[in-house]
N, C-alpha and C positions, 0 to 999 in steps of 0.2 A: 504494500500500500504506500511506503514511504516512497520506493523508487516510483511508484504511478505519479505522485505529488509534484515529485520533483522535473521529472519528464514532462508534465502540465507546466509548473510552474516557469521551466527553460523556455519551452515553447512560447507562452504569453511574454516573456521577457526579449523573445525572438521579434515576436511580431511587434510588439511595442516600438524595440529600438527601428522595425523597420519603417514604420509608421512615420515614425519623429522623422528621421530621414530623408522618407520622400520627397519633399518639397525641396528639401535643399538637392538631393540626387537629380531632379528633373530638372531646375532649371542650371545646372552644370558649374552650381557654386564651389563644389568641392573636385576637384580634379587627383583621381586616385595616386597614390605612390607609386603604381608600375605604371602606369602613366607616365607620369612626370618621367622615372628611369628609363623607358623606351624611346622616351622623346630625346634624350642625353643620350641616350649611344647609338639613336641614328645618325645624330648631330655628328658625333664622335667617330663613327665608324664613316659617313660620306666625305668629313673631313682627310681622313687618314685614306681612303679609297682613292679621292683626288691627289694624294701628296703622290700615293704610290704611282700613281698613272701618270704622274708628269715626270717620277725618278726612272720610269719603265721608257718615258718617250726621250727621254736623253741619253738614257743606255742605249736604243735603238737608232740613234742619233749619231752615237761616235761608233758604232757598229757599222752604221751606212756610209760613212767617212771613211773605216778604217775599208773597208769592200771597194769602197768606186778607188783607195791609191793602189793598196796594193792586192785587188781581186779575191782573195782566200785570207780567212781570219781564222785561224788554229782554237780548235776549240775550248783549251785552254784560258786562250786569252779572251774569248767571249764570255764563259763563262764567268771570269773575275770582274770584268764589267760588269755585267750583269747584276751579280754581287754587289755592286756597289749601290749606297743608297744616297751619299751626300749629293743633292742637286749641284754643290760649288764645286765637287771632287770630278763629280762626270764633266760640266764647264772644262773644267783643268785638260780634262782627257783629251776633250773636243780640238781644242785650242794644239796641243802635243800633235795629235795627229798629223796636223797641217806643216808642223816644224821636224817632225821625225824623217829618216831616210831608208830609215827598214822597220821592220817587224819587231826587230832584235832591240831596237834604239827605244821602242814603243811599250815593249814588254820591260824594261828597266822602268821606265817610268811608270807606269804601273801598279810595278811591287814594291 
């Protein structure tokens, strides 16, 4: 009989709080907690999506540079590019490319 009581008694205490609520719930006074946090790491994550997409389009960049001098880029050294994420490091790269005289001269710089 006690747990009947109590079970009644949650319930009414359920419905109550949901009562009081509504009004504020409908007209979008309260804006939930994972709300609020999904709004923050969409922010966060298309932030950091565009940083990458622009550190992806400068590594394809001094890729395309290092292709049109000297035709073959060892995969090595694509890769390390690649790897890189400083937008001002890849800059550097870009820049080297145009002043290097081999592959060789290009790979020091580099590492």
């Amino acid at each position: 009989m006690d747990r009947a009581f109590k079970a009644h008694n949650r319930r009414l205490d359920e419905a109550k709080m949901s009562e009081a609520l509504q009004p504020i719930l409908e007209e979008n006074m309260i804006k939930s907690f994972l709300d609020e946090k999904y709004d923050v790491g969409f922010a966060e994550g298309e932030t950091k999506g565009k940083a990458e997409g622009e550190t992806r389009g400068r590594a394809e960049a001094v890729l395309t540079l290092l292709r049109a001098k000297f035709h073959r880029v060892p995969k090595g050294i694509e890769k390390a590019i690649r790897q890189k994420t400083d937008p001002h490091a890849l800059d550097s790269l870009a820049a080297h490319v145009v002043h290097c005289d081999s592959l060789k001269g290009f790979e020091k710089v580099l590492r």
